[in-house]
MDTraj code that builds the backbone (N, CA, C; nanometers):
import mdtraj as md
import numpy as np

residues = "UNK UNK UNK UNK UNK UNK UNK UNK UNK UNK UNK UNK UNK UNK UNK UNK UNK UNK UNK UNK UNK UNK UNK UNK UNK UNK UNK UNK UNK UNK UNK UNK UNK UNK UNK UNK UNK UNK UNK UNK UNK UNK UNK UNK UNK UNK UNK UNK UNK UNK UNK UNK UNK UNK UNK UNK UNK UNK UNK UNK UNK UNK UNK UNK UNK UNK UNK UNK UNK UNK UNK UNK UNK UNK UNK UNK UNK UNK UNK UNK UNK UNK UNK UNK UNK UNK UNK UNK UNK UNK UNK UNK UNK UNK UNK UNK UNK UNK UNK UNK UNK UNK UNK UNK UNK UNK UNK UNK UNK".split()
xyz = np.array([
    [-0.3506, -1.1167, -0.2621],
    [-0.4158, -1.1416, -0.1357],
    [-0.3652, -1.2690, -0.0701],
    [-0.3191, -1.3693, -0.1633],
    [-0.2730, -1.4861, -0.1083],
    [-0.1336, -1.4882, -0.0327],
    [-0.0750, -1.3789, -0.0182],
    [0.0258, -1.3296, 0.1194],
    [-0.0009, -1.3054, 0.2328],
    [-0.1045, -1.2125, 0.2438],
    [-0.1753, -1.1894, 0.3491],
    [-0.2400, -1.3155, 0.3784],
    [-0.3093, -1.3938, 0.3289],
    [-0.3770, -1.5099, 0.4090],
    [-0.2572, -1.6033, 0.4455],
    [-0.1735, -1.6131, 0.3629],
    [-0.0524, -1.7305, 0.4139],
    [-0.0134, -1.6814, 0.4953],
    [0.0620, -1.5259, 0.5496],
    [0.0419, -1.4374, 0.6865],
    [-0.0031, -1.5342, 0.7616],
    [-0.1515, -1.4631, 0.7641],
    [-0.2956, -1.4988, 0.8567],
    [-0.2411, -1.6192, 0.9465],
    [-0.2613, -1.7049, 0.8059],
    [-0.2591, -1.8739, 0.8812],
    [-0.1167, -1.9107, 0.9456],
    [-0.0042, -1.8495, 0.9149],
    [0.1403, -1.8455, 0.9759],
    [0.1356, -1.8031, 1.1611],
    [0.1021, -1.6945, 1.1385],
    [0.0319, -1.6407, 1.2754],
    [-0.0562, -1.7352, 1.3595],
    [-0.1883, -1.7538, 1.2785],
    [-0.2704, -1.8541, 1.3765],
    [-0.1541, -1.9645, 1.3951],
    [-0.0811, -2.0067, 1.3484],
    [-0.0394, -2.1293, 1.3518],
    [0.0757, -2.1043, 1.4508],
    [0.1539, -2.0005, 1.5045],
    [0.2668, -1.9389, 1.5975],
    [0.1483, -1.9574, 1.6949],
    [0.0455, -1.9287, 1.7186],
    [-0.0730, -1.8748, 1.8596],
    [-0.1125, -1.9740, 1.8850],
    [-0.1261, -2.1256, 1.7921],
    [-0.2335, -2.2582, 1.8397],
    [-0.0967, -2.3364, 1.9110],
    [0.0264, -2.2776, 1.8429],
    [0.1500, -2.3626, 1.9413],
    [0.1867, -2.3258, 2.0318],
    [0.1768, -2.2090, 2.0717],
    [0.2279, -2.1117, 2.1863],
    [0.4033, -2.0749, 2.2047],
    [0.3544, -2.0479, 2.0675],
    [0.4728, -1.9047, 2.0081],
    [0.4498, -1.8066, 2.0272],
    [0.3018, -1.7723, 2.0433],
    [0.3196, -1.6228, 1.9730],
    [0.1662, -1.6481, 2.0944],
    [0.1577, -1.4790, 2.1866],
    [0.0445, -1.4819, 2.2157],
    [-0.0350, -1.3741, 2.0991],
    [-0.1697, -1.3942, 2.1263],
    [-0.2398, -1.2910, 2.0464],
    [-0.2542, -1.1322, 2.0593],
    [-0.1726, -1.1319, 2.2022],
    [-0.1410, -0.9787, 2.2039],
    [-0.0244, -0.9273, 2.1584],
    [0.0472, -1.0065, 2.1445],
    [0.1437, -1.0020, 2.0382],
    [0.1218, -0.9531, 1.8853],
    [0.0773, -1.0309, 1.8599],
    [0.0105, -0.9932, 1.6493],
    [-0.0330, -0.8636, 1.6544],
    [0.0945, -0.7702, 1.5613],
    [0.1115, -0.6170, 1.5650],
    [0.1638, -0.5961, 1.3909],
    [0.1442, -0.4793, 1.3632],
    [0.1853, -0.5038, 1.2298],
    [0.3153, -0.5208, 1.1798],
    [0.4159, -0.5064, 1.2742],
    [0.5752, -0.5990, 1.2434],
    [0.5615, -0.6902, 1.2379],
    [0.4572, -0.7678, 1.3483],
    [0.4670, -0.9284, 1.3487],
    [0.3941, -0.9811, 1.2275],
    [0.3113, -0.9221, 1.1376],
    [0.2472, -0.9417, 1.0180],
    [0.3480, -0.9531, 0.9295],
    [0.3859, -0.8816, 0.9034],
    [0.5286, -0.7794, 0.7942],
    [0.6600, -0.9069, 0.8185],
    [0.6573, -0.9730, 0.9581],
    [0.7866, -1.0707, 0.9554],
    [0.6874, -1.1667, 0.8725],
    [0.5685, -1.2099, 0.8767],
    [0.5417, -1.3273, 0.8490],
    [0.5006, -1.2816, 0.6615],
    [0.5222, -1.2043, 0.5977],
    [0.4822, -1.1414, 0.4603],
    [0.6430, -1.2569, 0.3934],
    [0.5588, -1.3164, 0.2584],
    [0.6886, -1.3502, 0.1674],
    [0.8282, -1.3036, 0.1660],
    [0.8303, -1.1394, 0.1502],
    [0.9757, -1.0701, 0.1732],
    [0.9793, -0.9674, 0.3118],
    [0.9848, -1.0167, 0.4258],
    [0.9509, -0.9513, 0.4996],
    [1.0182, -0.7754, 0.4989],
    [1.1261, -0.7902, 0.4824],
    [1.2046, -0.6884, 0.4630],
    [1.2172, -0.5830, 0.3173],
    [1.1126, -0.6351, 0.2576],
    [1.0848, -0.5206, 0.1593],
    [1.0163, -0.4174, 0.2533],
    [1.0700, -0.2616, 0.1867],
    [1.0421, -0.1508, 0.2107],
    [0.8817, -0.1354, 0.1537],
    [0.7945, -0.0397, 0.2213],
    [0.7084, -0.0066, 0.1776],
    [0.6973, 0.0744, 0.0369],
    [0.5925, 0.0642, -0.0181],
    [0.6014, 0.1023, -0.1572],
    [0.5485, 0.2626, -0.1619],
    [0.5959, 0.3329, -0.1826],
    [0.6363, 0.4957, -0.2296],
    [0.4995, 0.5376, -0.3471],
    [0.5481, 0.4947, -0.4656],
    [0.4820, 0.5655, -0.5720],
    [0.4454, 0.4418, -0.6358],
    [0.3235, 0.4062, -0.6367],
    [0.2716, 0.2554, -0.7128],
    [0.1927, 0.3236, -0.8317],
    [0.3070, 0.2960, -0.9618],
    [0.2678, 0.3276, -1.0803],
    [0.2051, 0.2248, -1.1746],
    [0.1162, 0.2328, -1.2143],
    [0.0045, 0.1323, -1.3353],
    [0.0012, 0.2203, -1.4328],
    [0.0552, 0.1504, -1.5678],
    [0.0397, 0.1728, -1.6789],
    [-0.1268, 0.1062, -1.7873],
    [-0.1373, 0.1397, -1.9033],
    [-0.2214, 0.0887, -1.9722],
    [-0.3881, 0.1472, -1.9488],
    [-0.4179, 0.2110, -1.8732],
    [-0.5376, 0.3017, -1.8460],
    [-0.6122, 0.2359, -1.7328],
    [-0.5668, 0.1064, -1.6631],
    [-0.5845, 0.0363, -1.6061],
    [-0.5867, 0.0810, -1.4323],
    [-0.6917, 0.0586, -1.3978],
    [-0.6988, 0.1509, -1.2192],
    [-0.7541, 0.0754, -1.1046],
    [-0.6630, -0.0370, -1.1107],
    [-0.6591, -0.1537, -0.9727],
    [-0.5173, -0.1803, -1.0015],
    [-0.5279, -0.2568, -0.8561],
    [-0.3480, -0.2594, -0.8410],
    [-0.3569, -0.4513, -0.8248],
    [-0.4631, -0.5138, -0.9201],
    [-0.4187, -0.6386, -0.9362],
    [-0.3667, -0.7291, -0.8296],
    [-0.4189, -0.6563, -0.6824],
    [-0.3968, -0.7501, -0.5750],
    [-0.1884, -0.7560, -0.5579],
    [-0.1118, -0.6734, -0.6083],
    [-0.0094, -0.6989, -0.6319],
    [0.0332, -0.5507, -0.5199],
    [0.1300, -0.6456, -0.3961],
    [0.1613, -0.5936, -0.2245],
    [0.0965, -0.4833, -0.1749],
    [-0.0338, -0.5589, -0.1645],
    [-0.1301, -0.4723, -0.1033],
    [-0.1125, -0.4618, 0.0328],
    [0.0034, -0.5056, 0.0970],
    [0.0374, -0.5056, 0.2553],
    [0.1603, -0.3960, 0.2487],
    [0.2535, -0.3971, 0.1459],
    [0.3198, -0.2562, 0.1328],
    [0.3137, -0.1692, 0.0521],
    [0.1421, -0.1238, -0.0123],
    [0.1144, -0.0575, -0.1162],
    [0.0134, 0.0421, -0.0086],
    [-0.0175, 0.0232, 0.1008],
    [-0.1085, 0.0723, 0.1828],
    [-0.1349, 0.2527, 0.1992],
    [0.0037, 0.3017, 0.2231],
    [0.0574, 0.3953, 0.2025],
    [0.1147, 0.4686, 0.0841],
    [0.0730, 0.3979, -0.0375],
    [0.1265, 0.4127, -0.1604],
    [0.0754, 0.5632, -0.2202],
    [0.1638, 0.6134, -0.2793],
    [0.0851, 0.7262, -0.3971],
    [0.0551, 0.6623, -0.4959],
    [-0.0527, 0.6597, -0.5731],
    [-0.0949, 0.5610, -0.6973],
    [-0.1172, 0.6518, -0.8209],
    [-0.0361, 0.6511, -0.8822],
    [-0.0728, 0.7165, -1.0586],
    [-0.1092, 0.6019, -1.1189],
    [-0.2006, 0.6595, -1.2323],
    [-0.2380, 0.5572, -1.2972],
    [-0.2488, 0.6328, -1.4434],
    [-0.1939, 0.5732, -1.5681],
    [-0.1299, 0.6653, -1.6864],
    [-0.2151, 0.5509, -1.7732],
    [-0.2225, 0.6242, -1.8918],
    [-0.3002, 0.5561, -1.9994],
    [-0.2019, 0.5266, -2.1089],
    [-0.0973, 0.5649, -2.0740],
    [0.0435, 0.4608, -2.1501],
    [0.0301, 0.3268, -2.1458],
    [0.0262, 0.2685, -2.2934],
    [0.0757, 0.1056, -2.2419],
    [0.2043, 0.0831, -2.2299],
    [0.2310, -0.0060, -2.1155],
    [0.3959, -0.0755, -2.0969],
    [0.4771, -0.0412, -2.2219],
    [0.4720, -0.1281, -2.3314],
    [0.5841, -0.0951, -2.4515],
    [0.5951, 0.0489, -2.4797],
    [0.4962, 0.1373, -2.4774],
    [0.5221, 0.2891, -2.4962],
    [0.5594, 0.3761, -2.3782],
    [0.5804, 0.3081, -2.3071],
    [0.6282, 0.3510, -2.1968],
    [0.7750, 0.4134, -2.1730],
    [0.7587, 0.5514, -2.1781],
    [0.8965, 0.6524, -2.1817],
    [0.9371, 0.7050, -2.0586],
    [1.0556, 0.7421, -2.0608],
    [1.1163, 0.7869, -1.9935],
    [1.0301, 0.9500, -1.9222],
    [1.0062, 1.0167, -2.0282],
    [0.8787, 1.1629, -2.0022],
    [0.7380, 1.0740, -1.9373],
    [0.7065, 0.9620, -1.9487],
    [0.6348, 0.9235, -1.8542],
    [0.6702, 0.8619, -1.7229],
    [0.7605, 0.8608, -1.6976],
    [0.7735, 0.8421, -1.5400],
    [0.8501, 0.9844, -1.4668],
    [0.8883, 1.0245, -1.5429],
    [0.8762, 1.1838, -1.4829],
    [0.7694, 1.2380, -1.4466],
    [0.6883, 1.2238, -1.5581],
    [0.5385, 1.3035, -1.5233],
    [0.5006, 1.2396, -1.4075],
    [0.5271, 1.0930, -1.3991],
    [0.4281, 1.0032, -1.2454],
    [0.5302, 1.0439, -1.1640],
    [0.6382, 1.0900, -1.1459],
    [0.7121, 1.1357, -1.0371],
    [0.6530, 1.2760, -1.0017],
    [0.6168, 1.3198, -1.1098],
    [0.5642, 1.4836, -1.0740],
    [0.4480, 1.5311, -0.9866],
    [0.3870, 1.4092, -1.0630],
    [0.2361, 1.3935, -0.9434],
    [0.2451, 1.3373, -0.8171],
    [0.3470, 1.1986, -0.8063],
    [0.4110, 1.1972, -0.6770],
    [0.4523, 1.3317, -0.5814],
    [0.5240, 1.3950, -0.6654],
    [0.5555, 1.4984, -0.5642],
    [0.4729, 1.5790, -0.5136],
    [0.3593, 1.6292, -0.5856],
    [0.2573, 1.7016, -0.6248],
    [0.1954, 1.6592, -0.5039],
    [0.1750, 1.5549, -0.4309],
    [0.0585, 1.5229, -0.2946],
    [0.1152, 1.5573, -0.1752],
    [-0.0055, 1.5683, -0.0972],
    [0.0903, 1.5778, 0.0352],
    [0.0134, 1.4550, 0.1028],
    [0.1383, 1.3435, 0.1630],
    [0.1535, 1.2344, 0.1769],
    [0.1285, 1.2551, 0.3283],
    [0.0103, 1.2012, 0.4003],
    [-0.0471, 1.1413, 0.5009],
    [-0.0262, 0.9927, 0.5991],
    [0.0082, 0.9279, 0.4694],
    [-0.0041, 0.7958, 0.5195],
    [-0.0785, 0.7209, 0.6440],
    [-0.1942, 0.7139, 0.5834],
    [-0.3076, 0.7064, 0.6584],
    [-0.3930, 0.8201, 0.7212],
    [-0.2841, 0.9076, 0.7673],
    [-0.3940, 1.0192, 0.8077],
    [-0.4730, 1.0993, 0.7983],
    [-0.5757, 1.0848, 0.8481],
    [-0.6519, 1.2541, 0.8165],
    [-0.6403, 1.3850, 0.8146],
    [-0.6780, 1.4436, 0.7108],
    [-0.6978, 1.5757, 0.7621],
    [-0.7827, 1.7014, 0.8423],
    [-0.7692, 1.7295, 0.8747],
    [-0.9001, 1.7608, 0.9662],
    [-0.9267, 1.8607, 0.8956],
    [-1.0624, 1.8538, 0.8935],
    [-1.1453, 1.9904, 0.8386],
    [-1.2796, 2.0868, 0.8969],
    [-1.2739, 2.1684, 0.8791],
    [-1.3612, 2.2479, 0.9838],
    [-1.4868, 2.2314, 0.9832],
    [-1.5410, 2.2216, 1.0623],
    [-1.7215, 2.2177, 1.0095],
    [-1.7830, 2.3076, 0.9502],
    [-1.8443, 2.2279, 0.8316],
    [-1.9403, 2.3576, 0.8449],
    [-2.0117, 2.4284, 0.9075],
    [-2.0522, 2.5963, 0.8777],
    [-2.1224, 2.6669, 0.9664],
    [-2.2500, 2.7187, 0.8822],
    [-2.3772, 2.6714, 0.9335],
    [-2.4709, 2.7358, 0.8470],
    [-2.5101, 2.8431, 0.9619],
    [-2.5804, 2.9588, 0.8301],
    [-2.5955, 3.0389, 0.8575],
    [-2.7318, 3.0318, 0.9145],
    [-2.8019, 3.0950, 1.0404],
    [-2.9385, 3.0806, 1.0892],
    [-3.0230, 3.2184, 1.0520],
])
top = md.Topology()
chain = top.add_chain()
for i, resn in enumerate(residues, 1):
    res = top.add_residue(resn, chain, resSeq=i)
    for name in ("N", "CA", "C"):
        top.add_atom(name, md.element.get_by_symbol(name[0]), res)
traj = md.Trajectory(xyz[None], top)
């Protein structure tokens, strides 16, 4: 989380000098001010160990993430297990952010 706030305050600090207006601050202009700005967004965010939080670790390009989460620990960690988390990767159908729309229900009168 402490990216995003160093962000934050990078930004306020472009807007109190008059760098940057506030209609400006868009999510590129976030993403320039992120530690690696130019990292790609993250795809398939895999956690090992049975463990099911992502430890605050690039939660600004994990947003869109597919998340497996395997009850392998790290050292036992095989090769047939990241296939399998690729499998379930493939296995979704990837939205990224969006909804799906679904029909209403209809009760019967």
């Amino acid at each position: 989380r402490i990216e995003l706030v160093d962000a934050m305050r990078a930004i306020a600090e472009d807007v109190k000098a008059g760098r940057m207006r506030p209609s400006a601050i868009t999510e590129k202009a976030i993403r320039r001010h992120l530690y690696i700005p130019d990292m790609p967004d993250v795809d398939l965010f895999l956690r090992s160990s049975g463990e099911q939080r992502t430890s605050n670790f690039l939660l600004w390009q994990s947003a869109y993430a597919e998340m497996v989460f395997l009850d392998t620990l790290w050292p036992d960690f095989s090769r047939e297990e990241l296939w399998r988390a690729i499998g379930v990767y493939l296995s979704r159908d990837r939205r990224f952010g969006g909804a799906v729309d679904t029909p209403y229900a209809v009760s019967e009168a």
